[in-house]
Every structure is written in C-alpha cells, then in structure tokens.
FIKOLZA-1660 file (N, C-alpha, C; in steps of 0.1 Angstrom, whole numbers, plus 5000, padded with zeros to 4 digits):
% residues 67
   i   px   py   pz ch aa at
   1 9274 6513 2474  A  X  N
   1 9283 6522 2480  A  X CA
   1 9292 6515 2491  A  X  C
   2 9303 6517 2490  A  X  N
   2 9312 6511 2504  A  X CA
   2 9311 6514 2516  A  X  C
   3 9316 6509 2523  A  X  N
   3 9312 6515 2539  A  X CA
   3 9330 6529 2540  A  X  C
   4 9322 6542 2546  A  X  N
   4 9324 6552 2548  A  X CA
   4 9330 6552 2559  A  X  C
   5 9347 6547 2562  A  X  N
   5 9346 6548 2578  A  X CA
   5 9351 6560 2585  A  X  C
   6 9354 6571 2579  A  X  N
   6 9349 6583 2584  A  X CA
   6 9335 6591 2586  A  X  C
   7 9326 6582 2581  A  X  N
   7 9313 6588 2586  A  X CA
   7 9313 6593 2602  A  X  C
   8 9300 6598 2603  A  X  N
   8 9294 6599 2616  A  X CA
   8 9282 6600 2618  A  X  C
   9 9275 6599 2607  A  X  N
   9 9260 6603 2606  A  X CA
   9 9254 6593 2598  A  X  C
  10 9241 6589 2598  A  X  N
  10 9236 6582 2590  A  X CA
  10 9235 6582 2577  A  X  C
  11 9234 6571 2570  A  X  N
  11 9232 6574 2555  A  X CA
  11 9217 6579 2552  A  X  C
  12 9215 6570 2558  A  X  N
  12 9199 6577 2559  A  X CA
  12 9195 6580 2568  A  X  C
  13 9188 6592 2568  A  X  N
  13 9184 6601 2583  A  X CA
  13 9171 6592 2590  A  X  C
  14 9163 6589 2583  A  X  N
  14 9150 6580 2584  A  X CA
  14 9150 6566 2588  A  X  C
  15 9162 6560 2589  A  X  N
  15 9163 6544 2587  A  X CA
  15 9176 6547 2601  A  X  C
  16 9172 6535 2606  A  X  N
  16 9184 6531 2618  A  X CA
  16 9194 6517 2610  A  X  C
  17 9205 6521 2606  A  X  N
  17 9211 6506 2599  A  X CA
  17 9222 6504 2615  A  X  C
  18 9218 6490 2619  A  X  N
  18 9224 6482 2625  A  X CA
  18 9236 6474 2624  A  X  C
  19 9240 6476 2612  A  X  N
  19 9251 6468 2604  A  X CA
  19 9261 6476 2603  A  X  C
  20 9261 6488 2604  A  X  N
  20 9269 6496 2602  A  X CA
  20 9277 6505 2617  A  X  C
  21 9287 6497 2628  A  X  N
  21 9289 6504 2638  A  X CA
  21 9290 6521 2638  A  X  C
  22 9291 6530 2627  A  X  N
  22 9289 6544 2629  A  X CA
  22 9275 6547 2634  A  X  C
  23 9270 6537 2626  A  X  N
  23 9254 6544 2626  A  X CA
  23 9243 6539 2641  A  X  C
  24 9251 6528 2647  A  X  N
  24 9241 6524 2658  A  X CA
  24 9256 6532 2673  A  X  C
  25 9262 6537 2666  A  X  N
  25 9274 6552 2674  A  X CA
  25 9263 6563 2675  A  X  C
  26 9259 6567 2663  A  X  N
  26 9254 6575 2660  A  X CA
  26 9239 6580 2666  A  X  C
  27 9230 6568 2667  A  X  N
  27 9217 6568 2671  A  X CA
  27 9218 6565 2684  A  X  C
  28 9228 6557 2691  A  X  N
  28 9224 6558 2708  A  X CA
  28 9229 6570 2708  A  X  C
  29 9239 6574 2710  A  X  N
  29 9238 6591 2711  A  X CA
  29 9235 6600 2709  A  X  C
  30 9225 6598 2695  A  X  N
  30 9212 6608 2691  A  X CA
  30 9201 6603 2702  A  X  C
  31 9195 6591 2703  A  X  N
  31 9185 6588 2711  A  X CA
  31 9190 6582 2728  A  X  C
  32 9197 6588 2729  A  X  N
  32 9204 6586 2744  A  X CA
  32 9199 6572 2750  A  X  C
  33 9199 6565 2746  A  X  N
  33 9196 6551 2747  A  X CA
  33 9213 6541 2753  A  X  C
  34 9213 6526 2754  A  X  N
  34 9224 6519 2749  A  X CA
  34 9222 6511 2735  A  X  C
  35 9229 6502 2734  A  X  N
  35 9232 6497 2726  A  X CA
  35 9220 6485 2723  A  X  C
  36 9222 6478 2732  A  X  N
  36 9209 6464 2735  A  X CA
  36 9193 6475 2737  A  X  C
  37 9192 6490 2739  A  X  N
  37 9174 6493 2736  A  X CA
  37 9177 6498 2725  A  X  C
  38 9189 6501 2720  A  X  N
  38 9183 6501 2703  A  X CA
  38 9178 6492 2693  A  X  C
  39 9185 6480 2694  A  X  N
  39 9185 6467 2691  A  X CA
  39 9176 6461 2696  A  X  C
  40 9168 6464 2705  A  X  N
  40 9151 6456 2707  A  X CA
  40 9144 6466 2705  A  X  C
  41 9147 6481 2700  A  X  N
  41 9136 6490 2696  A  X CA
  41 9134 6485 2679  A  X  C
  42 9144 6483 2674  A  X  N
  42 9147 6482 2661  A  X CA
  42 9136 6465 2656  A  X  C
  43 9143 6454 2669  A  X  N
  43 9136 6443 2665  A  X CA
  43 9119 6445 2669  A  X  C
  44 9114 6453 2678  A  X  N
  44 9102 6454 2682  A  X CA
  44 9092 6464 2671  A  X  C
  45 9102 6473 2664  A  X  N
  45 9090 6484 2654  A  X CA
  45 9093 6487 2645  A  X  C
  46 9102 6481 2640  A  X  N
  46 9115 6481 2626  A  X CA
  46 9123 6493 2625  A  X  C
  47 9131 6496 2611  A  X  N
  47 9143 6501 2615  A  X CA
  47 9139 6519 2611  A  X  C
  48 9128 6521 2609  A  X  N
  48 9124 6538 2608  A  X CA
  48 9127 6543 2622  A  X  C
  49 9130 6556 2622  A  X  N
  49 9136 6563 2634  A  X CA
  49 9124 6572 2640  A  X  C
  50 9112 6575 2630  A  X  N
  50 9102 6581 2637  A  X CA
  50 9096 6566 2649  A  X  C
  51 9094 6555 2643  A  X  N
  51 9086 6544 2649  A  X CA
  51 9096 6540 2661  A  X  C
  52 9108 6539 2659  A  X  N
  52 9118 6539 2674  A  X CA
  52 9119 6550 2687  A  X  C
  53 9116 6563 2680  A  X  N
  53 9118 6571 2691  A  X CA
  53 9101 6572 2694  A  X  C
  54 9091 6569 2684  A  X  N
  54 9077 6565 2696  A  X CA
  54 9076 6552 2700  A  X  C
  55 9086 6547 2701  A  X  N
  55 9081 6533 2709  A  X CA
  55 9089 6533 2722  A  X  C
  56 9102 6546 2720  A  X  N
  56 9111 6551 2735  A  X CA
  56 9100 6557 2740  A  X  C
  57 9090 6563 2739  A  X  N
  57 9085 6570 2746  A  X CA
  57 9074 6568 2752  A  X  C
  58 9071 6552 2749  A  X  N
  58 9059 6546 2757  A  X CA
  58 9060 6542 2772  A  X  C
  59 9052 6544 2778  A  X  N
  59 9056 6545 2794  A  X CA
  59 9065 6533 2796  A  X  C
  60 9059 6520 2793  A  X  N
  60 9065 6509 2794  A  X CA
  60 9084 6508 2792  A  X  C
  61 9081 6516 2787  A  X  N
  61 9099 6522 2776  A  X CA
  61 9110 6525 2784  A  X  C
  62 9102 6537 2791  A  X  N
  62 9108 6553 2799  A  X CA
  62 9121 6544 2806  A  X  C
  63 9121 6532 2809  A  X  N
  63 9131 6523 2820  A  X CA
  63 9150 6527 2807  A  X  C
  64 9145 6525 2794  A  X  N
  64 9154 6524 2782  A  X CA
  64 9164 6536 2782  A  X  C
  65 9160 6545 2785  A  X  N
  65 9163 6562 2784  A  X CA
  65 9174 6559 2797  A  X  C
  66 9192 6565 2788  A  X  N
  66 9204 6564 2796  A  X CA
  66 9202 6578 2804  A  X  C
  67 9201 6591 2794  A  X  N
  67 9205 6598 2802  A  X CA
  67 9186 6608 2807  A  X  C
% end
C-alpha cells in the first residue's frame, strides 16, 4: 500500500509504526506522551500499543506523561 498522506489514524489500530510521521502524530497525541517516550517505549516493549501504554503506566514511566 502507499503511504496515505492524508491520513490521520493508524493503519493499524494495534501496532505503533514509527516510519510513518502520521502515525507517531497520531500516537503522541493519543498517548499524550512526546516524541523521544514513544520511541523508547516502542524500543523498550515493541511496537503493540496495548504493551506501550502498560509500560507508560509503570511508576518508573509516570516522569514520560506530557500532559
């Protein structure tokens, strides 16, 4: 598939793709995060979105959280 640059949403709801600037638009603003704690949540628990938003929510984490 080509890249969609009218997206705004993920292609896949389950998966965080990093490669794609819509989609890591997309997920810090869904997961109120920045850019660099997505990108070490992503390299620390891979790219599933259940396993990133429980690894935002480990105490150690709580510092990650923008808003």
């Amino acid at each position: 598939m080509s890249d969609d640059k009218n997206r705004k949403g993920p292609e896949d709801p389950n998966r965080i793709n990093l490669n794609q600037p819509y989609e890591v638009s997309y997920w810090t603003e869904e997961l109120s995060i920045n850019e660099a704690s997505l990108r070490i949540g992503v390299k620390e628990v891979g790219v599933m979105v259940v396993e990133v938003r429980a690894w935002l929510k480990r105490p150690e984490n709580s510092w990650r959280i923008v808003n």
